[in-house]
C-alpha positions in Angstrom: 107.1 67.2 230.8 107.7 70.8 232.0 106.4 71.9 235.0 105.0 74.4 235.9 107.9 76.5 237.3 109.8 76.1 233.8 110.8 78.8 231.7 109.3 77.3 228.7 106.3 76.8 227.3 105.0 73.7 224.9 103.7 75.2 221.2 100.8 72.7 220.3 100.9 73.1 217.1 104.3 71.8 216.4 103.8 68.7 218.2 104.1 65.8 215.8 101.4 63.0 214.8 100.9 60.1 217.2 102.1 56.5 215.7 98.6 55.2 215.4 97.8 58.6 213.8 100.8 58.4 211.1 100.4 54.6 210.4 96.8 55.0 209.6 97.8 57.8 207.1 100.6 56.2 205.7 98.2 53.1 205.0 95.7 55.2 203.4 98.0 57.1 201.0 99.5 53.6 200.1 95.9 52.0 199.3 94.9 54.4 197.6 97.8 54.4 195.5 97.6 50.9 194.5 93.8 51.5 193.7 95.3 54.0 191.2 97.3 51.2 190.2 94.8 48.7 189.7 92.8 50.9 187.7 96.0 51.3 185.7 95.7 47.7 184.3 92.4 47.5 183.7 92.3 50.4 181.9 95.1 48.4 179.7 92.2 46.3 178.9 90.1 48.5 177.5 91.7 51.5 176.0 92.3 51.4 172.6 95.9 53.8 171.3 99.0 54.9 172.8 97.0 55.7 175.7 97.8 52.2 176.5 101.4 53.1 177.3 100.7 55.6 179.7 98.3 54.2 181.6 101.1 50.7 181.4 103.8 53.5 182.6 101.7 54.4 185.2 101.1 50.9 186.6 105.0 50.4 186.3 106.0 53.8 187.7 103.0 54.0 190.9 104.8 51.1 193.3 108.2 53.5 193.3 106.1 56.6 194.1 103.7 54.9 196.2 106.8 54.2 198.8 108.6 57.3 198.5 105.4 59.0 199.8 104.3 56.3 202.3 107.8 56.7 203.7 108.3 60.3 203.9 108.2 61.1 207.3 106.0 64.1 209.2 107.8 67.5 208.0 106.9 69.7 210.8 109.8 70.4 212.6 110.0 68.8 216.0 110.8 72.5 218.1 107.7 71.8 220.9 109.5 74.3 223.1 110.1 77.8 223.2 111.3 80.0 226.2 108.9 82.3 228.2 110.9 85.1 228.0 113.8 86.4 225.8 116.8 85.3 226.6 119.4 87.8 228.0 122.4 88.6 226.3 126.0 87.4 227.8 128.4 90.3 229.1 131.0 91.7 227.1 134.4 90.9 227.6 135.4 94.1 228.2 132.7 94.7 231.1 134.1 91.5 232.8 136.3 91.8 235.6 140.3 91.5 235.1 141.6 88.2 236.8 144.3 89.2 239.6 145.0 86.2 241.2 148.8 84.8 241.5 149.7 81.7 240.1 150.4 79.3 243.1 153.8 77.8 243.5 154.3 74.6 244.9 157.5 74.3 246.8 159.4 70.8 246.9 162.8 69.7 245.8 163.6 67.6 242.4 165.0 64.2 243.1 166.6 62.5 240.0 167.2 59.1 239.7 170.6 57.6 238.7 169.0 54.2 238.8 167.2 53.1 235.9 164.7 50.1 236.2 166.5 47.3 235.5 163.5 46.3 232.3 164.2 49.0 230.8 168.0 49.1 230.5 168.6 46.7 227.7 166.4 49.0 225.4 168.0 52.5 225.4 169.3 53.7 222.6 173.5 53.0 222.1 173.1 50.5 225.1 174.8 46.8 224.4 173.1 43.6 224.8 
C-alpha cells in the first residue's frame, strides 16, 4: 500500500479483477458455452442435411474452446504504479569525478612452510607409497 509520502501513484484502471469477480465471469462464459452446446445436439435432432455435420462439429469442437476461453486469464497488464514525477537521468561518466585514492599496502612478511601436513604427503604427485 503506498503511503502517502511515496513517489508513486496507484492507476485504477489497471488494477486487475477480484477472484470472486473473475470466477463469476469465467463461470458465465463457460455456461453459456455449453448452452451453445446443448443446443448443438438438439439441433442434430431436428435438422434435416449437411447442416447436421456442422451443428455435430460444433457440439464436438465447443468443450476445447469453451476451456481455452474460461482459462485465459485477465489481459490487462498488471503495472498499478507509475512514478509522480519523471525520473532523473544518471550523470555521465565523463562529469563524474576521477578516483585518486592509493591502493593500500599491507605490510607483513611471507612465511613458507617446509612442512607438509602429514595427510597429505602420500598424494603428491612423484611421491612413493
Amino acid at each position: 500500500m503506498a503511503s502517502r509520502d511515496s513517489d508513486e501513484r496507484t492507476v485504477i484502471t489497471g488494477a486487475a479483477q477480484g477472484r470472486s469477480a473473475d470466477a463469476s465471469r469465467r463461470q458465465r462464459n463457460y455456461l453459456i458455452m455449453m448452452g451453445i452446446r446443448m443446443l448443438c445436439f438438439v439441433g442434430l435432432i431436428f435438422v434435416p442435411g449437411n447442416l447436421k455435420w456442422v451443428l455435430l462439429g460444433g457440439a464436438v469442437v465447443l468443450p476445447y474452446i469453451a476451456v481455452l476461453v474460461v482459462n485465459q486469464g485477465d489481459q490487462r497488464t498488471h503495472t498499478t504504479r507509475t512514478p509522480a514525477v519523471a525520473p532523473q537521468e544518471p550523470p555521465l561518466v565523463s562529469d563524474a569525478p576521477a578516483v585518486t585514492a592509493a591502493p593500500e599496502v599491507i605490510e607483513g612478511e611471507v612465511v613458507i612452510d617446509d612442512h607438509p601436513l602429514p595427510a597429505l604427503e602420500g598424494r603428491r604427485p612423484g611421491s612413493e607409497r
